[in-house]
N, C-alpha and C positions, 0 to 999 in steps of 0.2 A: 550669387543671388539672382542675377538678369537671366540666369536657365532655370532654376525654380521657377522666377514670375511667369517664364514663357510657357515653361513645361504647364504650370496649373491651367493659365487660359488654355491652350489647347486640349487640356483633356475636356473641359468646358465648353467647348465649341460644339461636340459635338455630344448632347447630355443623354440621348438615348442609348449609344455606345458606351459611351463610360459606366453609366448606372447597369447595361446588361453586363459588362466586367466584374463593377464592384457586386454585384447580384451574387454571381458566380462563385465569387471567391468566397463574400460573407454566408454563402450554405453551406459550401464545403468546410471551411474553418469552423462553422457551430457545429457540426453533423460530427466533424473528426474528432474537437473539444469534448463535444457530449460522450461520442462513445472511448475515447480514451479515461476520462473521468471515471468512467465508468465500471474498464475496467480495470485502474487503479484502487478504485475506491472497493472492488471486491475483493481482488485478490491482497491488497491492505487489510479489509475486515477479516478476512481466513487466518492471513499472520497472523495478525493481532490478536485474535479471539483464543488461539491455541497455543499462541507463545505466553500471551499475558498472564493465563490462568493455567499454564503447566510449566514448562522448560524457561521462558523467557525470552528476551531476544538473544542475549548469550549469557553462559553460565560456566559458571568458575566452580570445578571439584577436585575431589581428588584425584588424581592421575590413575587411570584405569579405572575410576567408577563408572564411567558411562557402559565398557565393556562386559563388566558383571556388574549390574544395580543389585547389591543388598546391602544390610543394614552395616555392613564391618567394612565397606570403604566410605562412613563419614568421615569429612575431616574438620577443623576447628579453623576457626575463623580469624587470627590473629589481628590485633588493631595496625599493623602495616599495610596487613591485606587489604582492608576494611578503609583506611584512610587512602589508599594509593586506588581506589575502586571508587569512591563519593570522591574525589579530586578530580577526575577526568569531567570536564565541560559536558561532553556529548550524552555523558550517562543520566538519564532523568532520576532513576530511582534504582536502587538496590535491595531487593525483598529475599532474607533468608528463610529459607525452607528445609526441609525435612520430609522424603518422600519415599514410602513405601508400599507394598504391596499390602493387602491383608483381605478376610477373610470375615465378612461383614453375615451377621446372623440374625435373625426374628424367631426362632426355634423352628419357624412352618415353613420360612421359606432362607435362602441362602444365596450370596453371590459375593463374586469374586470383585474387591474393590481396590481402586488408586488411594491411599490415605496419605494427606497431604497437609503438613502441621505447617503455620503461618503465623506472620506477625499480625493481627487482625489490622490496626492501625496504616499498616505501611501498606497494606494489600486492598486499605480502602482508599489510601490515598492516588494510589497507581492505577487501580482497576476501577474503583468503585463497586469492590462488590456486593455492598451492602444493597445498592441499590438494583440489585438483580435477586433479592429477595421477593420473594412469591407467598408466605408467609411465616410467620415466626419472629426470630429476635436475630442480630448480629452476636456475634462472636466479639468478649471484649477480651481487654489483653489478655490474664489469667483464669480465660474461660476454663471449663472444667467438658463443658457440653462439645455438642458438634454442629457443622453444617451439614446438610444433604444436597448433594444436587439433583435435581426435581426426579430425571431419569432414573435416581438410585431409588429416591423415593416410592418412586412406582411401581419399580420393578418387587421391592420388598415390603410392599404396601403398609408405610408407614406416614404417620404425621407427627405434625410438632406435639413434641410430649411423651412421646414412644421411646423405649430404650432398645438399643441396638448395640449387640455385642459383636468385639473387636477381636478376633484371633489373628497374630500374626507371630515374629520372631524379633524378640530385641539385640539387644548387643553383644557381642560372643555368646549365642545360638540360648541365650534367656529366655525364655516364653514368655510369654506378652499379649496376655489375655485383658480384655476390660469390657467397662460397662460407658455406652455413651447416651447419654440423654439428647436427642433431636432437638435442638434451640431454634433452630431455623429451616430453611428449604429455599434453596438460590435455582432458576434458570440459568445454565450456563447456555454464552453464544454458541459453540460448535456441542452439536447432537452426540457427537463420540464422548466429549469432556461428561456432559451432564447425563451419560449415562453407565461414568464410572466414578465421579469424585465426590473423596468425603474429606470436610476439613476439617479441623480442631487445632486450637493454639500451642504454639509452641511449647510453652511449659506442661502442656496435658498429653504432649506428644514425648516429651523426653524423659517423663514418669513412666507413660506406658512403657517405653521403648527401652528403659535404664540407661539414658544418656545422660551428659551433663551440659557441654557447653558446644556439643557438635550438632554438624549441620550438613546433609545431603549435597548442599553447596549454592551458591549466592547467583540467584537469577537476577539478569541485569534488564533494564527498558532503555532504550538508548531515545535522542531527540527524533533523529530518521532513520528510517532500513537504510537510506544511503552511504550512511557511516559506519556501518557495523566493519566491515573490512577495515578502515581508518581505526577505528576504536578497539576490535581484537588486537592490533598491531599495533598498536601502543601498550596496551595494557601486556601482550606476551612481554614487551620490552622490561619491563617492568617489574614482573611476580616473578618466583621461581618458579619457572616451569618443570624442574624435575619434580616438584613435589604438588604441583600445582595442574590441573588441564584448563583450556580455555574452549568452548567452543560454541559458535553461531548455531540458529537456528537449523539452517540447511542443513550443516553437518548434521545435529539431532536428527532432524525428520527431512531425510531425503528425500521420503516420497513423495511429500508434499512439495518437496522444490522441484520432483518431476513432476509432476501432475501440473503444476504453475506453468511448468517452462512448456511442456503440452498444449496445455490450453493456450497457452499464449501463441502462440506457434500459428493456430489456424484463427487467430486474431489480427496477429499481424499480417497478415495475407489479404484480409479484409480492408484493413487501411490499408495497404499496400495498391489496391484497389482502387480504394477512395482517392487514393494521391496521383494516381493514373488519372482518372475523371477530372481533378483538379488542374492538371497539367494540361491535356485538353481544351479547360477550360480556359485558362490561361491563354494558350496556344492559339485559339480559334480567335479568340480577340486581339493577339498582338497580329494574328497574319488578316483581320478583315481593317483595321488598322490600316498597315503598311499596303494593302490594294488600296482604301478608300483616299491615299495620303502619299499618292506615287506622285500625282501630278507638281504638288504643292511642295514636295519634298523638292523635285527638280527643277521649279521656279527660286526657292530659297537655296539650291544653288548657283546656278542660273547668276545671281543678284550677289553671289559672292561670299554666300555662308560656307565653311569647311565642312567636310564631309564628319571630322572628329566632332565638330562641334554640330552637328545634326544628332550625330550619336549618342551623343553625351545628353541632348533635351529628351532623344526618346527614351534612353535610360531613366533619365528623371519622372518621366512621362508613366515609366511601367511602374517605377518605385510606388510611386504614390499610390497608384491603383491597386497594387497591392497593401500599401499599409492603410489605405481605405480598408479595402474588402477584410483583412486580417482586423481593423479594429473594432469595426461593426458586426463581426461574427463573435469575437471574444468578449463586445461587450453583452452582445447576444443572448450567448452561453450562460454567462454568468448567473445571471437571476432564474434561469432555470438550476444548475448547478443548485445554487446557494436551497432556492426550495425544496429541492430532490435530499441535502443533507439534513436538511428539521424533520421531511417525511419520506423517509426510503420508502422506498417497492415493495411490499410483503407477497412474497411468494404466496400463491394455492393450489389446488388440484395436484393432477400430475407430477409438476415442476417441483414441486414442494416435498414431493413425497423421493423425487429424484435430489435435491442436495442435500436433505439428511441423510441418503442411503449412501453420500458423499462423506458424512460428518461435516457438512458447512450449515451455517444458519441461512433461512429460507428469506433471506431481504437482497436486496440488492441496491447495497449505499455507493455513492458520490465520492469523488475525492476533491477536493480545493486547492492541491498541492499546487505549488509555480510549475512544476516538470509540467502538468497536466497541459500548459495554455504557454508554457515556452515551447514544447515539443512539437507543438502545431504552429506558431509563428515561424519557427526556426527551418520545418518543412516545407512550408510552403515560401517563405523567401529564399531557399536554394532551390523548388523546384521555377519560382520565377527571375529568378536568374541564370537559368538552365535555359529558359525559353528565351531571356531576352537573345543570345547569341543568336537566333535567326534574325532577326531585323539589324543586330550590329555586322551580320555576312551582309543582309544584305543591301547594307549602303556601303560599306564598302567597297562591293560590286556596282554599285548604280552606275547607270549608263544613261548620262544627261540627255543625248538627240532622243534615245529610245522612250525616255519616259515622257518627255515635251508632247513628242509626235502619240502617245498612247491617249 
């Protein structure tokens, strides 16, 4: 406790040094928070946006359907599956689907669609997609209608109330023609989603289709991407995998896990940058420090202090300075943070027109997460403990006549 008390008065003695310190660190640590947040909070809303409302974060089918998607490797859901999948902690929600291709018509115009049959219920409670309605009605259980997603809508310029017929292929090569009445029209987040997905409830999908109690395969939301690894590997442990596939998002859409790992790439180069600067920063005040505090240092020898126990106050001395500067940067952050998630960034111009031609949504939201504001405390106390070993070499080396007579 008696190096604590000493260490605080001393960084106190001297308040214009310390506060150009704590300065240092609390810019670097909002600056690195904000853009890390940042871009957690993107490359999160990309996941999310294209897992939520297609694949999911992982998805349980039939073994070999991923590698031919058509309508003859559904497979049925049994309640072991079904219980040993809502048993796992990590799993938020479990939404069965039903996903096919088809062949979406207006007589004048035609395109080719993603038709995606859903629990309306379970799909509102995970996604909220009701409330990405643009207009019309939601989709309830035994709807008979469909959704549009706005893209689809436009492309075959239709509105709520308009009939849209369905050509595709049901179950052992059935034909599977229909008629679907437009109830609604959703904006979907990723520009690629909403300008191929049409939806309709499960029971209107397994009519069309000549199914009965089958299902494309059970897309899962798990609590964090950090667990998906944890959570596949339990669950492989679990289902029969020969009858069974399990697989993450990545696996599904690698491109997008490259294009992430891409971008991220010349991100972290950036901060890599910034923690340079930081260090520096650090650096430049622990070594005007040890000049301004050579003489004093060699008196409190001198008088019979140990040289460990100098060490250990300057130690003291640097900790604090950094869990200053680290708590007033993070507290910093925060209220910006917290703003930037009520009101993201809405992309314009140019930029706007470059992450739809991405398939991303044109905002750029915030993350809140703990990694976001551990990741930066955690950096910056080992890059300030990297630095303090210059001042612990050099009392170690102190040369009492040499620093008296300086």
């Amino acid at each position: 406790m008696i190096y604590l008390k000493l260490a605080w008065r001393n960084i106190w003695r001297n308040k214009r040094r310390t506060l150009i310190a704590v300065a240092s660190i609390f810019f670097a640590v909002s600056l690195s928070t904000l853009m890390r947040s940042m871009l957690e909070g993107a490359y999160g809303s990309i996941v999310r946006n294209v897992s939520a409302f297609s694949t999911g974060y992982i998805q349980i089918h039939k073994k070999g359907y991923w590698n031919e998607k058509n309508i003859e490797n559904v497979m049925v859901a049994n309640n072991f599956l079904l219980s040993t999948v809502t048993a796992d902690e990590e799993v938020t929600a479990v939404l069965p689907r039903i996903e096919t291709f088809a062949l979406a018509s207006t007589g004048s115009q035609s395109a080719g669609i993603m038709l995606l049959a859903i629990d309306p219920q379970a799909e509102q409670q995970t996604n909220k997609l009701a409330d990405r309605l643009v207009g019309g009605q939601y989709l309830q259980q035994h709807d008979e209608g469909i959704l549009l997603a706005s893209g689809v809508a436009r492309r075959l310029q239709l509105a709520v109330g308009d009939t849209l017929v369905l050509m595709t292929q049901g179950l052992h090569a059935a034909s599977a023609n229909g008629l679907g009445i437009v109830k609604g029209i959703v904006k979907l987040g990723s520009p690629v989603l909403d300008k191929s997905m049409v939806y309709m409830s499960l029971s209107a999908a397994r009519q069309l289709l000549s199914l009965e109690d089958h299902l494309s395969g059970l897309s899962l939301m798990v609590s964090s991407t950090r667990q998906l690894e944890t959570v596949k590997a339990r669950l492989q442990a679990k289902i029969d995998t020969s009858a069974y596939e399990i697989m993450d998002w990545k696996e599904m859409m690698p491109e997008l896990d490259q294009m992430i790992e891409a971008d991220s790439g010349g991100h972290r180069i950036t901060m890599a940058i910034l923690y340079v600067v930081i260090a520096f920063g650090i650096f430049s005040t622990v070594l005007m420090m040890m000049a301004e505090r050579r003489h004093e240092f060699a008196i409190l020898i001198a008088i019979g202090l140990k040289k460990y126990q100098l060490a250990l106050i300057v130690c003291v001395e640097t900790v604090l300075l950094l869990l200053m500067g680290i708590a007033a940067g993070t507290l910093a952050a925060l209220p910006v943070i917290s703003y930037f998630i009520q009101h993201p960034i809405q992309l314009s111009g140019e930029l706007r027109e470059v992450y739809e031609s991405y398939g991303f949504e044109p905002v750029l939201p915030v993350s809140r997460q703990a990694v976001v504001f551990l990741s930066q405390i955690r950096a910056v106390l080992i890059i300030g403990l990297i630095v303090l070993a210059y001042p612990l070499v050099n009392i170690v080396r102190f040369k009492l006549m040499k620093a008296m007579r300086a």
